[in-house]
Every structure is written in C-alpha cells, then in structure tokens.
N, C-alpha and C positions, 0 to 999 in steps of 0.2 A: 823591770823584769820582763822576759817573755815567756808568755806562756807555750808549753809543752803539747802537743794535742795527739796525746799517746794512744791507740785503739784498745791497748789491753785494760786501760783503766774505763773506757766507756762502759763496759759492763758493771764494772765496780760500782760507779757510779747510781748506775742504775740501782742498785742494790742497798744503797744506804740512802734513799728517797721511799719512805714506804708509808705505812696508815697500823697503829696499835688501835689496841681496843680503845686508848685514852687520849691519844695524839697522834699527829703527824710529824715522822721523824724527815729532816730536812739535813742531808749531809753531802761530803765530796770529798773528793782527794783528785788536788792539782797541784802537775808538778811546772816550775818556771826555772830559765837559766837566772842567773843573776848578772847576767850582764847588762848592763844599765842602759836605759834610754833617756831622751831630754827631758820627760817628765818626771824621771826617777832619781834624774842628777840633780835637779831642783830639790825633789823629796828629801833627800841625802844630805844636800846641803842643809835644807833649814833644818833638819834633825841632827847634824852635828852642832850648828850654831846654837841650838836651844840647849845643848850637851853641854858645850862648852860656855855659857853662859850660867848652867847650874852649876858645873865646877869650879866657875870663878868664887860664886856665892857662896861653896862649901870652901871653899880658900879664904876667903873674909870671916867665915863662920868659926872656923877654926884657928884662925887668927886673934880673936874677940874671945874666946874662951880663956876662962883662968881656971888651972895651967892650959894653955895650950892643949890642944887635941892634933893626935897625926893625920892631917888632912887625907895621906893616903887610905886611911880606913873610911874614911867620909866618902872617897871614889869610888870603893868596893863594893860600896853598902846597897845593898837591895839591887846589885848589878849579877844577871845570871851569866851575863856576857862576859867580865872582869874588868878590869877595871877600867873607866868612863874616860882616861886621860889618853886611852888608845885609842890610835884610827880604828884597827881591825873590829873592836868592840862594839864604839859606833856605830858601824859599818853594818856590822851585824844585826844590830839593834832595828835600824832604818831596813833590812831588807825583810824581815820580819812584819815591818807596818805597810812596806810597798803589797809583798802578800796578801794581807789583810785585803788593805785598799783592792786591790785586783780581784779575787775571789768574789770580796763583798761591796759592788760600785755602788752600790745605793745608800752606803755607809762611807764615814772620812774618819781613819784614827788618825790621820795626821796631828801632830800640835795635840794631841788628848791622853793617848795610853805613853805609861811612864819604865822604865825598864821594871820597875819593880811591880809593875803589870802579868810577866814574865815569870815562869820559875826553870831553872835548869832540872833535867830528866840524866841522874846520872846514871841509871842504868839502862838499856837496850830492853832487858825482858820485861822489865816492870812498868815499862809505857806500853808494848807488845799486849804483856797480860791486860791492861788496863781498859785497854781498847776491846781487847777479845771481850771482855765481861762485860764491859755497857751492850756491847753485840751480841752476847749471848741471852742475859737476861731480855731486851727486844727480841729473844726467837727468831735472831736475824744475821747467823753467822754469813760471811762475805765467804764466797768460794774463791781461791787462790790472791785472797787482798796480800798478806804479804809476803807472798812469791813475787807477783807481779810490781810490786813497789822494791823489793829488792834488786831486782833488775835493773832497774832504771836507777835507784839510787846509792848502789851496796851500804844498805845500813847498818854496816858494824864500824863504817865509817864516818858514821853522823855524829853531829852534836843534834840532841833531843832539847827542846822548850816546850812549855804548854802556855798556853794564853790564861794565865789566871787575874782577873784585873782585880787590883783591892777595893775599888769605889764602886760605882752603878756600870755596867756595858752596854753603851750605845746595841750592841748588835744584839742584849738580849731585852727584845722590845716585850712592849704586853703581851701576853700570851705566852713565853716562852717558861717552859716548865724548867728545862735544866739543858745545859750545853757543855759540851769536849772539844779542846784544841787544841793538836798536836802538830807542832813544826820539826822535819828533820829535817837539817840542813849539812851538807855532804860540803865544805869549803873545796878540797880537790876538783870535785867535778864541777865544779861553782850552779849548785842546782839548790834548791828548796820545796819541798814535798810536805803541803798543805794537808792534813787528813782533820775532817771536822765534823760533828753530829751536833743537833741540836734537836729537843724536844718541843713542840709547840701544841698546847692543849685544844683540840677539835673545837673548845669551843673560841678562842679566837683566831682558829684557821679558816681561812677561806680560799 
C-alpha cells in the first residue's frame, strides 16, 4: 500500500489523540492507495497461499464427512469478504492486514488475524453512528471527520469491515481498556481508509 498524506485529515488526527479523566485515547484515520509494493506483493502472496492451503483442508473436511457437507458453505463461513476460493476476496482480505501492518509497524498481523477476525458493516449509517457515539460519549466530537473523509473516499461507495478478532489482539496490549476499527474500502478508487480509537488506562500510559 501507500500511504495518502492528506492535509485535511492532519487536523483530524489531532483530534482523536486526547487524555479523559480515565485514559488516554490513542486514534487515527489514514487513508493508503492499494496499489501494491514489493513488500506487499510478498504479503499477498503468503496470505493467499495460507487461504488456499485452509481451503484445501476444508475440501478434505468435507470430503471425510458422512454424508458429505458442501464444501462451498465451508468457504463462506466466517468469510466477510465471500467466498475464500476467490482472488478478489483474498485480495481484500490481505489489504486489510497490509493496513494493519502499516498504521501499526510495531505490531505484525501477518500469519495471525483470520478472516473471521473481520465482520462485514452492512450498513453505511450504523458504522457512521457507531463511531459518532464512542466520540461523543469521550466528549470528543471530530469537527468535519466525515465531510472530510468523504471526499477522499465517497463512502457510499465502500464496502465497511470492522476488526473484530475472536481470540486475544496483539494490538490490545496491557493497559488497553477497549478499542474500534473501522476499514472502508472504496474497490473503484482502489483506496483504504483506516479510522481507529483505542482507550488506554492512565494507569499503563506512559
């Protein structure tokens, strides 16, 4: 991916790094093209081969079943993307972790978060609201956040994901009271717009 280094978002920015009475909130919204680099074409690849090495074993799986099970539901399953036998899916899956990675370099989801990490956002308003309400309860509404992200991204063209991991998240280390992660990803404009909050209690901020 590369990153975007948009002026009207540096305010933003500023804006979702603040101090509550009980934490320090730690957030950002970056936006990257998805056009790939050598490091990313790497990324890609071993994230499809890892894809494609779980769908062989859901092929075996469903093979071994009596009666039989339709392999194609085992592809679907816990995929926000669709289904896992597709590039574009993939595809998708992998630029979401490149994200990740990039935003967060002191952390590696490579090889770790699983699509069913992921949940699809099928509605536009109710990620919109979702977001205004963790910002609003912090007493920290963003002035023009999405004006200014529509712009760059027209989000009524996105597909919406949230990062919801089902096991432990490397990125919510000690101290981490509670976290939001919102990816819209615009396939036409081939962009990715990172929006991310997380809470970390004063007392293991430093």
């Amino acid at each position: 991916l590369q990153f975007l280094p948009i002026r009207e978002l540096e305010q933003v920015n500023r804006f979702l790094n603040f101090d509550t009475s009980d934490c320090h909130v730690e957030g950002g919204c970056d936006i990257y093209t998805t056009k790939a680099a050598g490091v990313d074409k790497k990324l890609y690849k071993s994230i499809e081969k890892d894809l494609e090495t779980r769908h062989e074993a859901d092929l075996r799986l469903s093979a071994s079943l009596s009666p039989p099970h339709d392999s194609s539901a085992l592809l679907t399953r816990n995929s926000p993307f669709g289904p896992l036998d597709q590039p574009a899916s993939r595809r998708t899956f992998a630029y979401l972790i490149a994200t990740l990675n990039a935003s967060h370099p002191d952390y590696d989801f490579s090889g770790i978060l699983r699509p069913s990490d992921f949940r699809r956002e099928r509605s536009l308003r109710t990620a919109l609201s979702a977001i205004d309400t963790t910002l609003f309860n912090l007493s920290r509404p963003v002035p023009r956040l999405w004006e200014t992200i529509d712009k760059e991204m027209s989000l009524k063209e996105c597909y919406i994901y949230q990062y919801s991991p089902e096991d432990g998240d490397i990125y919510n280390e000690d101290g981490v009271v509670w976290s939001t992660n919102y990816f819209f990803y615009n396939k036409l404009r081939k962009r990715v717009c990172y929006l991310y909050l997380r809470g970390v209690s004063t007392l293991g901020h430093s």
